[in-house]
C-alpha positions as CSV (number, residue, x, y, z in Angstrom):
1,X,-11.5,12.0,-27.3
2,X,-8.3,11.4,-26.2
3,X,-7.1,15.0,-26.4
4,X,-10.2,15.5,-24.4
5,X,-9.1,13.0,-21.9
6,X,-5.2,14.9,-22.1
7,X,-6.9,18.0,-21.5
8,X,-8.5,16.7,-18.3
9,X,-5.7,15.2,-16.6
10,X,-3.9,18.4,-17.5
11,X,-6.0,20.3,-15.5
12,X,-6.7,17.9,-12.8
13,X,-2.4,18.0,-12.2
14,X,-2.7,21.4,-12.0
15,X,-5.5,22.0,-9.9
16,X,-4.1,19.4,-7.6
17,X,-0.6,20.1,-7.3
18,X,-1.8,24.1,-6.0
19,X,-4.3,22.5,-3.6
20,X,-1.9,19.7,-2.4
21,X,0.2,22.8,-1.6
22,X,-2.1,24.3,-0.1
23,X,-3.1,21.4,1.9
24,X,0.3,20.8,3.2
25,X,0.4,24.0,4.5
26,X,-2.8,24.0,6.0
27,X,-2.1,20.4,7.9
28,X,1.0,21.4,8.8
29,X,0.4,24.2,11.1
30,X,-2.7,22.0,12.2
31,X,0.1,19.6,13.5
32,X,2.2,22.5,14.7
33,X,-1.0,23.5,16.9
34,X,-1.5,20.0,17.7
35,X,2.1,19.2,19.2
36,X,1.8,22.8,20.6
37,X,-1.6,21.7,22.7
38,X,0.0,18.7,23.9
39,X,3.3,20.5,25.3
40,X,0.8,22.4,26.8
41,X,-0.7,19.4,28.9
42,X,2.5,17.4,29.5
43,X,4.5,20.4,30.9
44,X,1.7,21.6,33.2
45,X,2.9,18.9,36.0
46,X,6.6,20.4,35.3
47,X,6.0,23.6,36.0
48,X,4.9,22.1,39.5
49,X,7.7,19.9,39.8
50,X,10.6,23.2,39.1
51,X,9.0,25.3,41.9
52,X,9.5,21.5,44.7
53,X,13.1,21.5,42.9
54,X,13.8,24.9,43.3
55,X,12.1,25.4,46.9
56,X,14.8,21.8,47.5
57,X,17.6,23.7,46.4
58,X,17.1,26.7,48.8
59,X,16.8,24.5,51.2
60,X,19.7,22.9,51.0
61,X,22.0,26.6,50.4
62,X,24.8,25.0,52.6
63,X,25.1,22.2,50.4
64,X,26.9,22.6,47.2
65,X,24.8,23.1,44.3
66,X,25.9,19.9,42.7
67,X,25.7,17.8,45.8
68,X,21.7,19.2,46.5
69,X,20.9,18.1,43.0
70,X,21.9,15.0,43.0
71,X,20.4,14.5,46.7
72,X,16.8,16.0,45.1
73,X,17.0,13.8,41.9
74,X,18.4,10.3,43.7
75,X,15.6,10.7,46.3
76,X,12.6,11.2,44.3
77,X,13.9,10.0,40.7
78,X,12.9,13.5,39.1
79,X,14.9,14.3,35.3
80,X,16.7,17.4,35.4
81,X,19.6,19.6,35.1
82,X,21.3,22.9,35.9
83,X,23.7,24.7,33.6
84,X,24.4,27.9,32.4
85,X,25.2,28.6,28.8
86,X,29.0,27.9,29.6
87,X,28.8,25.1,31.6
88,X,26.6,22.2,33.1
89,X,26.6,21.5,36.5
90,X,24.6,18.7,37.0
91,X,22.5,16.4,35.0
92,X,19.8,13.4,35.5
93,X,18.6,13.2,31.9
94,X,18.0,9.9,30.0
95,X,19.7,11.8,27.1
96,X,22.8,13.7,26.5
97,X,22.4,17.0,27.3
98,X,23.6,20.0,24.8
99,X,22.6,23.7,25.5
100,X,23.1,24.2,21.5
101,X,20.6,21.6,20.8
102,X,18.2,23.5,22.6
103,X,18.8,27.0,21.5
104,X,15.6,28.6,19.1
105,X,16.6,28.7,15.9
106,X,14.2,31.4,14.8
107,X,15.2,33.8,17.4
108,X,17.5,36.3,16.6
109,X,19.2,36.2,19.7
110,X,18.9,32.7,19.7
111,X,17.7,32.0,23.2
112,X,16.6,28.9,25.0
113,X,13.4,27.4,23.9
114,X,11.3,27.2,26.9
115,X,9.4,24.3,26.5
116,X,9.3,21.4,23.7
117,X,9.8,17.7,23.0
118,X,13.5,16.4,22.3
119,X,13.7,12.7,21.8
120,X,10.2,12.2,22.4
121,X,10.5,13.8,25.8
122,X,8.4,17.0,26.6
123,X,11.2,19.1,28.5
124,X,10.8,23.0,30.1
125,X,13.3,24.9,30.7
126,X,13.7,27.8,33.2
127,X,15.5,30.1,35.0
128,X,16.8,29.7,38.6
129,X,15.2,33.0,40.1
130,X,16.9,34.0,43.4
131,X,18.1,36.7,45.0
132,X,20.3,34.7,48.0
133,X,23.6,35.0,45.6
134,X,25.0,31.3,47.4
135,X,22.3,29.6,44.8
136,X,25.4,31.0,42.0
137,X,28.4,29.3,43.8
138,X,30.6,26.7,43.4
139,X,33.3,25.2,44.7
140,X,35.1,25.7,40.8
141,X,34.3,29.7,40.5
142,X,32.5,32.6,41.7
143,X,29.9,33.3,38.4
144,X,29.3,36.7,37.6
145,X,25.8,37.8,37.3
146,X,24.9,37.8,33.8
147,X,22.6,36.3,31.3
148,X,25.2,34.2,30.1
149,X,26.0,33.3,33.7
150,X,22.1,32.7,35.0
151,X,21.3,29.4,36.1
152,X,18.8,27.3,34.0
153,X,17.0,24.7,35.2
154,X,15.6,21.6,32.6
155,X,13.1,19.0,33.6
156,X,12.4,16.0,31.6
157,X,9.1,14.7,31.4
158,X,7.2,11.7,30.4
159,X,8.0,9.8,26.8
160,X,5.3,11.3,24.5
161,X,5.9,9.0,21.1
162,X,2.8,7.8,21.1
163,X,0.8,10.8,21.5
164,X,3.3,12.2,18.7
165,X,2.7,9.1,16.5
166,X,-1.9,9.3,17.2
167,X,-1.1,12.9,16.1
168,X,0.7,12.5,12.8
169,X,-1.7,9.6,12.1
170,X,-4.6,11.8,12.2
171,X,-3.3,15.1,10.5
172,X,-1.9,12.3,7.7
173,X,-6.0,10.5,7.7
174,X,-7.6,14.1,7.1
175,X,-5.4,15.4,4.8
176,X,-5.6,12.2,2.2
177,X,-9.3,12.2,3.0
178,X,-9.8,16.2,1.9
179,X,-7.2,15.5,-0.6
180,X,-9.3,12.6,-2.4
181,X,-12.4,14.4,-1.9
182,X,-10.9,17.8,-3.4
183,X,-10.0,15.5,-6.9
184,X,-13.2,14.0,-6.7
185,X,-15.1,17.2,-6.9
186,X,-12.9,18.3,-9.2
187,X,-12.8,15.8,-11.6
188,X,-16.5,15.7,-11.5
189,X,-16.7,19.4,-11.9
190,X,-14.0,19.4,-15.4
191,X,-15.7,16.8,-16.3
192,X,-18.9,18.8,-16.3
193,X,-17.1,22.0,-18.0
194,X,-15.5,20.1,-20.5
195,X,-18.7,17.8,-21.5
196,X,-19.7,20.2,-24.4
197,X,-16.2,20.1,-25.9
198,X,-16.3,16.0,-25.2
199,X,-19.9,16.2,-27.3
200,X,-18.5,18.3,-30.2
201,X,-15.3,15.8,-30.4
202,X,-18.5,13.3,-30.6
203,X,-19.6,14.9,-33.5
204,X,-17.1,15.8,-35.5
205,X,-15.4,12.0,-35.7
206,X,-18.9,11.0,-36.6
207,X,-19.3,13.5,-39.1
208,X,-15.3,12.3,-40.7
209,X,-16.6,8.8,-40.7
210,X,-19.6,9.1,-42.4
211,X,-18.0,11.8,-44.7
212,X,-15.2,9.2,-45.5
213,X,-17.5,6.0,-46.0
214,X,-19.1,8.2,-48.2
215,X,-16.2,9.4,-50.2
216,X,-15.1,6.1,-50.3
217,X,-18.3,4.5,-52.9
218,X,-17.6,7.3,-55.8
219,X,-14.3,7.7,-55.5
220,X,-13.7,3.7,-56.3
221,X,-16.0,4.3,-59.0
222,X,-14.1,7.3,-60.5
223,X,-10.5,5.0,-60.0
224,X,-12.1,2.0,-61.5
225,X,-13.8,4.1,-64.8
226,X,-10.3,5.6,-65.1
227,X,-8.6,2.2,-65.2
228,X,-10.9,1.2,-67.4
229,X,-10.3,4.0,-69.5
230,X,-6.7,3.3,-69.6
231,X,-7.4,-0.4,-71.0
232,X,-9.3,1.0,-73.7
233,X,-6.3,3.4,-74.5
234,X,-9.0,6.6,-74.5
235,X,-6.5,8.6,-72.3
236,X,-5.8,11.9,-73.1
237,X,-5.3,15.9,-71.4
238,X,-8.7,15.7,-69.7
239,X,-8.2,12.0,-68.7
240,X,-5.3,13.0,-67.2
241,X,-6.3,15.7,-65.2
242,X,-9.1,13.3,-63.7
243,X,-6.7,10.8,-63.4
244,X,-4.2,12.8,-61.1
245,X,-7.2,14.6,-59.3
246,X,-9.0,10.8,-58.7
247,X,-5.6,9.9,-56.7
248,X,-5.2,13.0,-55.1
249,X,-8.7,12.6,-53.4
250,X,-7.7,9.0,-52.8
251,X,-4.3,9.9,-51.3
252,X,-6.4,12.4,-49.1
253,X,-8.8,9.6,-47.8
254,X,-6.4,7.2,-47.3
255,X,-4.7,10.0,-44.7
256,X,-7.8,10.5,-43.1
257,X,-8.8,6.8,-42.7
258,X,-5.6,6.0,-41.5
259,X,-5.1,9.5,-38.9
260,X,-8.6,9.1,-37.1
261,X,-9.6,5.0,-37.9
262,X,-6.1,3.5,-37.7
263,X,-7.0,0.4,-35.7
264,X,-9.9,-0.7,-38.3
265,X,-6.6,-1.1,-40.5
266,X,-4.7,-4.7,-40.5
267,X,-1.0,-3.6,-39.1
268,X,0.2,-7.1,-38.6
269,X,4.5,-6.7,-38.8
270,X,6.5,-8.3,-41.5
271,X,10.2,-8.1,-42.5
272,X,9.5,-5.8,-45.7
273,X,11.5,-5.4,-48.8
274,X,11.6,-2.1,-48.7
275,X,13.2,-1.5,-52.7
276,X,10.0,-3.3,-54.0
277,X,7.8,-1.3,-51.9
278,X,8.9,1.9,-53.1
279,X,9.1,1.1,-56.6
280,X,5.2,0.3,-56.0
281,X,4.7,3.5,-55.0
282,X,6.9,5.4,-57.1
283,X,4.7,4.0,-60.2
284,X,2.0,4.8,-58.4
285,X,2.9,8.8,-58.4
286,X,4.2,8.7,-61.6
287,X,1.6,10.9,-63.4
288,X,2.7,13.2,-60.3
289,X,6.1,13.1,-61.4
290,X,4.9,13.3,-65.2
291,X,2.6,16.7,-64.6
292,X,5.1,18.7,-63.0
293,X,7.7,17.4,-65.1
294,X,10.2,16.5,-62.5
295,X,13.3,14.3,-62.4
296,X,14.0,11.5,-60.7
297,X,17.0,9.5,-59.3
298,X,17.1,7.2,-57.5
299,X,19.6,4.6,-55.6
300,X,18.2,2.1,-53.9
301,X,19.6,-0.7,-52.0
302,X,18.6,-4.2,-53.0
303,X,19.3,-5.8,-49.4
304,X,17.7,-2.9,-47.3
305,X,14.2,-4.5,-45.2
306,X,12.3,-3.3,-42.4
307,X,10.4,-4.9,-39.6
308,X,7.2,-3.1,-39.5
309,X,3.8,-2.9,-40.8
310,X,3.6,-2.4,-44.7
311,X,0.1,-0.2,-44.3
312,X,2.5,2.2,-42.0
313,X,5.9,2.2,-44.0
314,X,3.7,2.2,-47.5
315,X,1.8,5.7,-46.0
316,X,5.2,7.4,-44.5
317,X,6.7,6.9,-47.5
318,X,3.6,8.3,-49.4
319,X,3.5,11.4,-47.5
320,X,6.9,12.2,-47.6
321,X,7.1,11.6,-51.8
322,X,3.9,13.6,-51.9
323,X,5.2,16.4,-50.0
324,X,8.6,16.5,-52.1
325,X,5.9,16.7,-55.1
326,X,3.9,19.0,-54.0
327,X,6.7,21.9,-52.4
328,X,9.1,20.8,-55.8
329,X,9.0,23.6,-58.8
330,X,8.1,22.5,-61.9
331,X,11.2,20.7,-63.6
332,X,12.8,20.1,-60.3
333,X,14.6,17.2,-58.8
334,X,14.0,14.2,-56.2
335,X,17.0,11.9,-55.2
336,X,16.0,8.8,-53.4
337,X,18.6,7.5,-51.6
338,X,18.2,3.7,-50.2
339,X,20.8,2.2,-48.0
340,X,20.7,-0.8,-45.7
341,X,19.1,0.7,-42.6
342,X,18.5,4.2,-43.7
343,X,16.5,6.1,-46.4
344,X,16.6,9.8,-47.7
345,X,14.6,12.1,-49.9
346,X,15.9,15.3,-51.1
347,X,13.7,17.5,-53.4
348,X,14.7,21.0,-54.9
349,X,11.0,22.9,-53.6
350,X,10.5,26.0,-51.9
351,X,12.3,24.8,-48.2
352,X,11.4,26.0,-44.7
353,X,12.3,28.2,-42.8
354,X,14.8,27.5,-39.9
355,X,11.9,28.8,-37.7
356,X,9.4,26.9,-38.7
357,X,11.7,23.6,-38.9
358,X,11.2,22.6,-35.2
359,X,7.4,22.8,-35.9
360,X,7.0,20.4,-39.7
361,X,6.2,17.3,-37.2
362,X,3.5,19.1,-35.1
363,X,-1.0,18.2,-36.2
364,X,-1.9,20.9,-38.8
365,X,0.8,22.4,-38.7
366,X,0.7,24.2,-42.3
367,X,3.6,27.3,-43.6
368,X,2.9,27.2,-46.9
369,X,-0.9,27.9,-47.9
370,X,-0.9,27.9,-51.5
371,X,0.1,24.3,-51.0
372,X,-0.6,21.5,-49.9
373,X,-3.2,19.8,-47.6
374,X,-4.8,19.6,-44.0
375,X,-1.2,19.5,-42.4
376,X,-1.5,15.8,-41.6
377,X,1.0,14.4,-43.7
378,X,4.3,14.8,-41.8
379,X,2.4,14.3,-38.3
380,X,0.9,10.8,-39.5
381,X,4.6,10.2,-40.6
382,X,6.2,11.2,-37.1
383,X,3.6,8.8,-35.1
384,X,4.5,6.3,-37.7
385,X,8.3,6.4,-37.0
386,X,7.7,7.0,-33.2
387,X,5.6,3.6,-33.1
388,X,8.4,1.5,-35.4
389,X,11.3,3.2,-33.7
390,X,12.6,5.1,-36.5
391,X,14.3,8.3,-36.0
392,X,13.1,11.1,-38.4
393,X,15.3,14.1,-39.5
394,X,15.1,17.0,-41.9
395,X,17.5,19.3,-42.6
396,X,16.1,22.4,-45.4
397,X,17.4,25.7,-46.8
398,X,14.7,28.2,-48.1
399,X,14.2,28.0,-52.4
400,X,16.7,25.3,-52.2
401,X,14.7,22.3,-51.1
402,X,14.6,20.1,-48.2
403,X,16.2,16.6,-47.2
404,X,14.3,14.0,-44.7
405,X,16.2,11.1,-43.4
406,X,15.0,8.1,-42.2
407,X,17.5,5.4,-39.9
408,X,16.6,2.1,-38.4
C-alpha cells in the first residue's frame, strides 16, 4: 500500500509540475493581453491630448520650443515631454525621465516603445510630425534632420495601479482555481488507473498473513518435537537435517513477520548489552556453523551497548550472520569483531561484485541464485539501521569474502 501511495504522488508531481508549466504560460500571456487591452483604453484620451499639444506648439512657432511647452503644460497641467534621443528639451513628468528606460528591448534596432505603463503610468510616445523646420530649433543648436535628431513627444497619463493590481488578482484567482481542479481530476483519475494494482497489493498482504499465521502452528510444532528430541538425547544425521531446516523455515518467517507486520511486534528501546545478545544468537546458529563446518572468532567487547530495540538489533544481526553463513564455503571463516560503538563481520564466501555492491541494500535485490533467500535480508537490515541511526558499510572482493561494518 504504501508503494502504491509513492507511486501516486509520483505521478501526481509529475503530471503537475508539466501542467503548472503549462499553466504559467498560458496565464501569462492572458495577463500580457490583459495589460495590453488596458493600454489600449487609457491611451485612447492621449492620443487626443498629443494632436491639442502639438496643434499648441505650432501655434506658438515664434516662441522657443522650450518656452511653448512649459506655457502648454503650466496652463492646462498636461504630463509631457520633448526630447530627441540625444537630448531632452523639456519635461513635466511626475517621474524622471530616461530615453534608455524606454527603449524596446526586443527590437533589434531597439526603438522607442510607443505606448506602455512605467511606474504605474500608461505613457505614449510619438513623433513630432512637421514640415515647418522652426518646430527643430533651438536657441542651443540647429538639429540636423535625422532619426536620431526627430522630435519625440511623451504624455503621461493617469496612475493605473489598481487596474494593474484587479488584473494580477484575477489571472492569479483562475489560475490556482484550474490548477486545483487539474490535480483534482487527476488524482481522481490515477486513482482510478492504479485501483487494480491497489486491489492486488490487497491481496497479496492478505495472502502473506494468512500464509504466515499458518506457518506459524506447525512450525512451533516441528521446533518443540525437535527440542524434545534433543532432551531425550535421540539426535542423530536425520535429526539434524530437520533440526537445521526447522530453523531455517523459522528464520524465514521471522523475516517475513517482521518486513510486512512490523508494528504487531513490541519495539519498545532499551540500552542493550550487545556481547550477551550475540552470544544468544551465535548459539542459536550453531548447528549452521556446525554443518558447514566453519570457523569462528570472535572479539567482542564486554562494555559495548546500544540504545535500540532488541527485536530490531537481534534480527540485523541475524541476517547479517546468516548471510556470512550462507555465501561462506564450506570450512571457511567468520571474525566477529565487537568494539565499543562499532561492530564487524567478515566471512571468507563468494564476495560481490564491485557492480553489484551499490545495489546489496535495495528490496529483492538477489546476485547469487543458487543461494540464499527472497532478497529481504540485507534490506530489512538497512531500514533497521536507517530507523536506529546506524551507519551500514560493506566493503567485498569476489571469492575472497565480504566485510560489513556497523558504527553508532
Amino acid at each position: 500500500m504504501l508503494e502504491a501511495k509513492k507511486v501516486i504522488r509520483q505521478i501526481l508531481l509529475i503530471y503537475l509540475t508539466t501542467t503548472g508549466i503549462f499553466l504559467i504560460v498560458f496565464f501569462s500571456l492572458w495577463y500580457e493581453k490583459l495589460e495590453e487591452e488596458l493600454i489600449n483604453t487609457k491611451t485612447y484620451e492621449l492620443r487626443e491630448l498629443r494632436r491639442n499639444i502639438i496643434t499648441s506648439i505650432l501655434n506658438s512657432r515664434f516662441i522657443p520650443i522650450e518656452q511653448s511647452a512649459n506655457n502648454i503644460a503650466t496652463g492646462s497641467n498636461l504630463k509631457f515631454a520633448i526630447f530627441n534621443k540625444n537630448e531632452i528639451f523639456f519635461s513635466h513628468l511626475d517621474f524622471e525621465f530616461k530615453v534608455s528606460n524606454f527603449v524596446d528591448k526586443k527590437d533589434k534596432k531597439e526603438r522607442l516603445k510607443r505606448r506602455g505603463i512605467y511606474e504605474n503610468k500608461v505613457f505614449i510616445i510619438a513623433p513630432i510630425n512637421s514640415n515647418d523646420y522652426f518646430l527643430r530649433y533651438t536657441e542651443q543648436e540647429n538639429l540636423n534632420e535625422n532619426s536620431d535628431n526627430e522630435l519625440q513627444i511623451i504624455i503621461q497619463g493617469n496612475d493605473v495601479s489598481k487596474d494593474l493590481f484587479f488584473i494580477r488578482i484575477k489571472v492569479f484567482g483562475f489560475a490556482l482555481l484550474a490548477f486545483v481542479l487539474f490535480g483534482l481530476v487527476a488524482y481522481f483519475l490515477v486513482r482510478i488507473s492504479l485501483k487494480p494494482l491497489e486491489d492486488k497489493i490487497k491481496t497479496l498482504n492478505r495472502f502473506i498473513k494468512d500464509s504466515t499465521h499458518e506457518i506459524n502452528t506447525p512450525l512451533s510444532v516441528i521446533l518443540m518435537s525437535v527440542e524434545q528430541l534433543e532432551k531425550q538425547n535421540l539426535s542423530n544425521i536425520k535429526f539434524s537435517r530437520i533440526k537445521l531446516a526447522a530453523k531455517t523455515l523459522s528464520q524465514v518467517y521471522s523475516d517475513l513477520v517482521f518486513y510486512n507486520f512490523s508494528h504487531t511486534l513490541k519495539d519498545e528501546k532499551e540500552q542493550i548489552a550487545l556481547k550477551n545478545l550475540i552470544l544468544e544468537r551465535l548459539e542459536y546458529f550453531k548447528p549452521f556453523f556446525e554443518q558447514k563446518k566453519l570457523e569462528l572468532k570472535s572479539n567482542l567487547d564486554e562494555k559495548s551497548s546500544i540504545f535500540a530495540s532488541k527485536i530490531q538489533i537481534s534480527k540485523l544481526f541475524d541476517n547479517l550472520l546468516s548471510n556470512a553463513i550462507k555465501y561462506n564455503k564450506k570450512s571457511g571463516k567468520i571474525i566477529i569483531e565487537l568494539k565499543e560503538n562499532s561492530l564487524k563481520i567478515s566471512d571468507s564466501g563468494c564476495g560481490i561484485s564491485k557492480e553489484n555492491l551499490k545495489n546489496i541494500f535495495e528490496r529483492y535485490t538477489r546476485f547469487n541464485t543458487d543461494q540464499g533467500g527472497f532478497g529481504i535480508g540485507l534490506s530489512l537490515v538497512k531500514r533497521i539501521c536507517d530507523e536506529n541511526k546506524i551507519t551500514i558499510s560493506c566493503t567485498s572482493n569476489e571469492n575472497k569474502g565480504s566485510v560489513f561494518t556497523l558504527k553508532w
